[in-house]
C-alpha positions as CSV (number, residue, x, y, z in Angstrom):
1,X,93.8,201.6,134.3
2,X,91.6,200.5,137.1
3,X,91.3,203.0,140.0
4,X,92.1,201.0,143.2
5,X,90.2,201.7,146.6
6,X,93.0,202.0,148.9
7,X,92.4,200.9,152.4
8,X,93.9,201.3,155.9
9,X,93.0,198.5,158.1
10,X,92.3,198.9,161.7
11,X,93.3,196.0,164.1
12,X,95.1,192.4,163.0
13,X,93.4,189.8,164.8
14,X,91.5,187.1,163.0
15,X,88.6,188.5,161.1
16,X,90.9,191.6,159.5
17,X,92.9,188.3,158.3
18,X,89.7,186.5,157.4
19,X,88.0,189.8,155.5
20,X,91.6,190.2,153.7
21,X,91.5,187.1,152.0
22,X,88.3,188.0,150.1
23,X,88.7,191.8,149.4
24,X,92.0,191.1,147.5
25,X,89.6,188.9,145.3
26,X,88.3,192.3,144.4
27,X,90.9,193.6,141.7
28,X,89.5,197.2,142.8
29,X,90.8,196.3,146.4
30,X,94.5,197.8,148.1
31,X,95.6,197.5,151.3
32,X,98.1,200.4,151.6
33,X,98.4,200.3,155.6
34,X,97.9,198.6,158.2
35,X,97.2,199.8,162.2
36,X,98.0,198.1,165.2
37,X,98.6,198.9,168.8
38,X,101.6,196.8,168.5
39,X,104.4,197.5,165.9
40,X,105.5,193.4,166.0
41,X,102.1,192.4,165.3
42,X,101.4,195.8,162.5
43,X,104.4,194.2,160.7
44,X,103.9,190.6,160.6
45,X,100.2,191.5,159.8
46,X,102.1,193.8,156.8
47,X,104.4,191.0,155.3
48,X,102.1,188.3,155.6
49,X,99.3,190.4,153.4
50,X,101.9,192.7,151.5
51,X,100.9,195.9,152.7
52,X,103.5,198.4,152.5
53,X,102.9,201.3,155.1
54,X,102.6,200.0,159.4
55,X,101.6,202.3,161.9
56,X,100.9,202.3,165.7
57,X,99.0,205.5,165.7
58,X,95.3,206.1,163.9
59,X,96.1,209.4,163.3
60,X,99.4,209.2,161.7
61,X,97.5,206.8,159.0
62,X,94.8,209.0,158.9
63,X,97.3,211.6,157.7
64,X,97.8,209.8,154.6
65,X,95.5,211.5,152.1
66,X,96.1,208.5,150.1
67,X,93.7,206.6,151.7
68,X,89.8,206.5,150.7
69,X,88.7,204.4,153.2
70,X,89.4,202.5,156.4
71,X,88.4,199.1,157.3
72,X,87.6,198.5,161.2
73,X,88.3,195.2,162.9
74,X,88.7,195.8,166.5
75,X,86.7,194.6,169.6
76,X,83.1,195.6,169.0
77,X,83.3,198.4,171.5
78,X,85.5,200.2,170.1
79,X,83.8,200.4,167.2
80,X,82.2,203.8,167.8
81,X,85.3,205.7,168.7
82,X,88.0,204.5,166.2
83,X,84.8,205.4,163.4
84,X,84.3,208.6,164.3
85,X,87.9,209.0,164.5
86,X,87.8,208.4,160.8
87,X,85.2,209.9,159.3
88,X,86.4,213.0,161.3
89,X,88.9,213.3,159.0
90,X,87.1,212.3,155.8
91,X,87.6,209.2,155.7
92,X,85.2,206.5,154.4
93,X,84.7,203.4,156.7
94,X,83.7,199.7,156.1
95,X,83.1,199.0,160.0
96,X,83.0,194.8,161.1
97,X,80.1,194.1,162.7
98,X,78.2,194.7,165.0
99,X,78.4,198.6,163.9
100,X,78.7,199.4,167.4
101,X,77.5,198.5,170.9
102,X,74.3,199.4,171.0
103,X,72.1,201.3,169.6
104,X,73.0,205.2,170.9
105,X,76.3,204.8,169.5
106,X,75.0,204.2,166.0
107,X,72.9,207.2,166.0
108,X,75.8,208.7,167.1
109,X,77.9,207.2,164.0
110,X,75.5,207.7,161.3
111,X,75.5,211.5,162.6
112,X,78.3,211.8,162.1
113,X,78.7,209.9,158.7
114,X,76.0,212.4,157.2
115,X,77.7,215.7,158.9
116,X,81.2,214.3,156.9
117,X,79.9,213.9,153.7
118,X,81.2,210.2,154.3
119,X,80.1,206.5,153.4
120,X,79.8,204.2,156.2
121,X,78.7,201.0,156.1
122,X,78.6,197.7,158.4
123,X,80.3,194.2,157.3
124,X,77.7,192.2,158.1
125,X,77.8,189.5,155.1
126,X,74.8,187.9,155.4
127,X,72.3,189.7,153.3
128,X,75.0,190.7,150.9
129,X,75.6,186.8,150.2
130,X,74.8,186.1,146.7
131,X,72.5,183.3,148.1
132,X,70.7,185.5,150.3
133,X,70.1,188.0,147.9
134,X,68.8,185.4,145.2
135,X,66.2,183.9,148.0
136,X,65.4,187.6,148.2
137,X,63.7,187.8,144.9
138,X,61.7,184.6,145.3
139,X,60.0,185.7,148.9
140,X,57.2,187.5,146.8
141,X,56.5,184.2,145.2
142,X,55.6,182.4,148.8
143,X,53.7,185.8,150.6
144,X,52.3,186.7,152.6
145,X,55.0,185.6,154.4
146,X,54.2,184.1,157.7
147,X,57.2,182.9,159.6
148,X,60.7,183.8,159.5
149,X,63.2,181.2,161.7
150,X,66.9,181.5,161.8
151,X,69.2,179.5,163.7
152,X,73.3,180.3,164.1
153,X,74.2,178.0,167.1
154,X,78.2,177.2,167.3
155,X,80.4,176.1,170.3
156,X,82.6,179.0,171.0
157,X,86.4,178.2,170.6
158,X,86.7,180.5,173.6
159,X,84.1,178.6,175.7
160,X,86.6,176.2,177.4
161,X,88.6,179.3,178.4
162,X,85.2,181.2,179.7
163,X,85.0,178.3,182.2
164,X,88.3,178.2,183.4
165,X,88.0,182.1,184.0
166,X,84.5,182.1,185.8
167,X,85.9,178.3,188.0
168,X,88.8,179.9,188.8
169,X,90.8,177.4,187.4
170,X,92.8,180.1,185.2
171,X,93.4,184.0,185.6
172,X,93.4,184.3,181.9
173,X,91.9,187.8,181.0
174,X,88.5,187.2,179.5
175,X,88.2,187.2,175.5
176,X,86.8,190.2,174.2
177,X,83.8,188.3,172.7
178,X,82.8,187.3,176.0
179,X,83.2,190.3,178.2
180,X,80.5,192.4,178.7
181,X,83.1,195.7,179.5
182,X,83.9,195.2,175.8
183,X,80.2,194.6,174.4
184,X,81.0,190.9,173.9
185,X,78.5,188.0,174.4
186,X,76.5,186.0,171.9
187,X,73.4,188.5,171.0
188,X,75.9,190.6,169.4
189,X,78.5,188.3,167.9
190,X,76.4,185.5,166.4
191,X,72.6,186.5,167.7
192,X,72.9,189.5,164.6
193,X,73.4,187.0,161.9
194,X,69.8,186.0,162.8
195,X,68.2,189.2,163.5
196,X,70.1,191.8,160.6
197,X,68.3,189.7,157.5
198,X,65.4,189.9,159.9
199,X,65.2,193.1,159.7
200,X,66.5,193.6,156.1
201,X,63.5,191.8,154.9
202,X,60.7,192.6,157.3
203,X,61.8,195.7,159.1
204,X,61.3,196.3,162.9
205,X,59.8,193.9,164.3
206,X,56.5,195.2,166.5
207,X,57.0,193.1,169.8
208,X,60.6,191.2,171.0
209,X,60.3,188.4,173.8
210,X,63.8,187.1,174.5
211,X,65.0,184.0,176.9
212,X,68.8,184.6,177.2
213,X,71.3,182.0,179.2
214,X,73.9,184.2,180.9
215,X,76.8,183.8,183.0
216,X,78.5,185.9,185.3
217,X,82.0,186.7,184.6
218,X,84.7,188.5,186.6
219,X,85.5,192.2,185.3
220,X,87.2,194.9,187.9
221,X,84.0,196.0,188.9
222,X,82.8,192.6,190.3
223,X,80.6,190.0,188.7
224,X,78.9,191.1,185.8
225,X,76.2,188.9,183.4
226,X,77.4,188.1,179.6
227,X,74.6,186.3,177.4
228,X,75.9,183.1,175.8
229,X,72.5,181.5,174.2
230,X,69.4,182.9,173.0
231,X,66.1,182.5,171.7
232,X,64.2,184.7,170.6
233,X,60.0,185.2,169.1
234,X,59.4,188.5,167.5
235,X,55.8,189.4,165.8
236,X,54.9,191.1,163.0
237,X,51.7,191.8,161.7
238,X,50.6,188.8,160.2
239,X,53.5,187.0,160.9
240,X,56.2,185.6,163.4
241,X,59.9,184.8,163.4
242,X,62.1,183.5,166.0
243,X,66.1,183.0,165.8
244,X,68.1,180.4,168.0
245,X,72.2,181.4,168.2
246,X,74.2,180.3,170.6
247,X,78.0,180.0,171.9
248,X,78.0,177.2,173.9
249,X,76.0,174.3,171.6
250,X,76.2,173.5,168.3
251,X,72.8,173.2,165.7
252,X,72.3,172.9,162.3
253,X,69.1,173.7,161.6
254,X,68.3,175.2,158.3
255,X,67.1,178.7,157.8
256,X,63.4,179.2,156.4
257,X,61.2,181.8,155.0
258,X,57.5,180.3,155.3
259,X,54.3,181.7,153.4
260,X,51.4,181.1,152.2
261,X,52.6,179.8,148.9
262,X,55.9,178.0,149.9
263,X,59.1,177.9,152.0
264,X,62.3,179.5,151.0
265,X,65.0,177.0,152.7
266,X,69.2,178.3,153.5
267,X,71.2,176.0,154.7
268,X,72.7,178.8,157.1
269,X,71.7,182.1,157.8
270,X,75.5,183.9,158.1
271,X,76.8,182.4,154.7
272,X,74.3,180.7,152.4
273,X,75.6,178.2,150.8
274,X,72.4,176.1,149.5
275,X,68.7,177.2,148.8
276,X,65.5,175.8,148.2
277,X,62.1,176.9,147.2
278,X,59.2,174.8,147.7
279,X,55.8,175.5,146.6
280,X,52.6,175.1,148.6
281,X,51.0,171.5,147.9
282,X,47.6,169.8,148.8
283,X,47.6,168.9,152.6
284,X,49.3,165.3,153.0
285,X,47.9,164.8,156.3
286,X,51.6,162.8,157.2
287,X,50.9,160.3,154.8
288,X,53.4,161.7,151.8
289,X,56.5,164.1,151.7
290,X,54.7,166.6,149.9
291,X,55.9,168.4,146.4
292,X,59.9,168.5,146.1
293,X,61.9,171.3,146.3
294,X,63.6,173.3,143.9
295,X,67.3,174.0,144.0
296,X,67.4,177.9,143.4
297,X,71.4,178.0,144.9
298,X,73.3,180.7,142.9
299,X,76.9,180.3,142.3
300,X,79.0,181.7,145.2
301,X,81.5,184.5,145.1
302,X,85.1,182.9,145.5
303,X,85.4,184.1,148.9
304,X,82.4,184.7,151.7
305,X,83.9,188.1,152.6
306,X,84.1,189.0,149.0
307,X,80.5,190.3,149.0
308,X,80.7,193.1,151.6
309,X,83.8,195.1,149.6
310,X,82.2,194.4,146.3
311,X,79.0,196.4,147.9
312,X,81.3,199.2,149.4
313,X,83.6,199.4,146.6
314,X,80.5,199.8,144.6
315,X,79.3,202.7,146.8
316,X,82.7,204.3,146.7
317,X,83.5,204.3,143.3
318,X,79.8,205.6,142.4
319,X,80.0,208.2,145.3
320,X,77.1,207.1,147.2
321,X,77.2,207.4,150.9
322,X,75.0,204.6,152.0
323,X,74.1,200.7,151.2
324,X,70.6,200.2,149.8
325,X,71.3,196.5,152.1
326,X,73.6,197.2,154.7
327,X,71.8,201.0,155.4
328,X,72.7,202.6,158.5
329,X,68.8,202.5,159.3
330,X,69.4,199.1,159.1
331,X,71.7,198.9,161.5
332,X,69.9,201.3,163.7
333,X,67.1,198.8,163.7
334,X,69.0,196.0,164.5
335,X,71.2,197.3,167.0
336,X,67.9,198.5,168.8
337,X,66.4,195.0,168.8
338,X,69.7,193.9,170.0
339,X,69.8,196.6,173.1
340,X,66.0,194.9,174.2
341,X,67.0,191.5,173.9
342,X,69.8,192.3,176.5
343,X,67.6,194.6,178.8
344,X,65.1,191.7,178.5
345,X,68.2,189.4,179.9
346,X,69.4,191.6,181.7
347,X,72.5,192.3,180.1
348,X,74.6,195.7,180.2
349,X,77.6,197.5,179.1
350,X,79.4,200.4,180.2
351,X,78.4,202.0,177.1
352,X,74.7,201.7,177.8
């Protein structure tokens, strides 16, 4: 018989629902609890995705030796705490992205991963997507590569409601994802999708120069600034890449990888869908389109999220204690070029 990873899952807002959908794709994949701050909302989470044990208390479900790993879904700043929390106890933990807040707190995680003995990994999907990784292997086929440029630009379903707060026109609490007490704002929630394969393929980059738009936004302590848009140039030697995200426009501009022998086209950076590779023809001067492209797409997984638990199962069940992809120096990297693009735009949390 098939030995399941059982799972605890930590928070029941929309992306533990989303994720869910595609780990139980995984026949490897149980979720055996569920924890929530609220018991309502720990059961309806339960019945709706069949998971027998609710709690309202991490440690209780920590208790249950049962479990070999925890999934995290909460706010991004409490990230840090609720993971340590786990792997504390021994537990193994798949933690959404971003890993943490910035980029002390990852040290700080990754610390403490090694001192457990325990795997930790971040969701981040992108360079896990079977697309991604199959665009991957063609990149030596364009080098030297020259330019990297990502764009993830989407209005932000909370962006009507960000207004209303900072007008006055509605005393609505702000939405975690837009609060910078909570390590919200675009740089971290869609800005990473950019920069994590960035960094996956080309490492840290040498120099950052960042233009954020920011808002201020009412917290207790007064008027604080939260980024919501971003562009970004980074160098590296012999090459350049820039990423575009942003919360309060939409953009669909494609993804490309551009070298000396070709470009290596996504149709979006977060989940690839589409890819082409075209190879490097005789100038055109404007007067042709130049040589076609060829469709390299791989077929996708039946689920986006599927990717990240196949990779973690993976680990798990081979007793490895850290992603070859999704490595925690990875993260470190990223989550450093995140902290400079907000000092840059002058945007802090209380964490920093």
């Amino acid at each position: 018989m098939m030995k399941k990873a059982r799972f605890g899952i930590v928070g029941t807002g929309r992306i533990s629902d989303w994720v869910l959908k595609g780990a139980v794709l995984d026949p490897r994949f149980e979720a055996a609890a569920v924890c929530s701050r609220s018991e309502e909302s720990a059961k309806v989470f339960a019945s709706k995705h069949g998971i027998p044990a609710t709690y309202t208390e991490l440690d209780e479900m920590l208790s249950d030796e049962s479990l070999d790993a925890i999934y995290i879904g909460t706010p991004n700043f409490t990230h840090h705490d609720i993971a340590i929390r786990c792997m504390e106890r021994g537990k193994n933990v798949l933690c959404e992205k971003p890993l943490a807040s910035n980029a002390r707190e990852v040290e700080d995680m990754t610390a403490c991963a090694r001192k457990s003995g325990v795997l930790l990994m971040e969701a981040m999907i992108s360079p896990l997507n079977p697309n991604f990784r199959n665009a991957r292997k063609h990149i030596r086929g364009i080098g030297p590569v020259r330019q990297w440029n990502a764009s993830f630009c989407q209005y932000s379903s909370k962006m009507d409601l960000l207004k209303k707060i900072v007008s006055g026109a509605s005393d609505s609490p702000l939405p975690s994802s837009m609060n910078p007490d909570a390590a919200g704002g675009a740089t971290l929630d869609v800005g990473i999708y950019t920069i994590y394969p960035m960094v996956v393929l080309f490492g840290e980059p040498s120099t950052v120069k960042a233009d954020l738009i920011t808002m201020e936004v009412p917290t207790p302590e007064g008027l604080k600034k939260i980024d919501i848009q971003g562009n970004v140039l980074f160098t590296y030697p012999g090459m350049q890449a820039t990423v575009a995200y942003s919360k309060m426009a939409d953009s669909r501009l494609r993804t490309e990888i551009s070298g000396d022998g070709g470009i290596i086209s996504m149709d979006a950076v977060h989940i690839t869908r589409d890819v082409s590779l075209t190879r490097r023809g005789a100038p055109t001067s404007g007067r042709s389109s130049g040589p076609l492209g060829e469709d390299i797409t791989v077929p996708l997984d039946a689920d986006e999220y599927l990717c990240e638990f196949k990779e973690f199962i993976d680990l798990l069940q081979s007793g490895r204690k850290e992603s070859d992809v999704n490595s925690l120096e990875n993260s470190l990297l990223t989550a450093r070029v995140m902290d400079e693009i907000r000092r840059q735009g002058g945007v802090r949390f209380p964490m920093d």
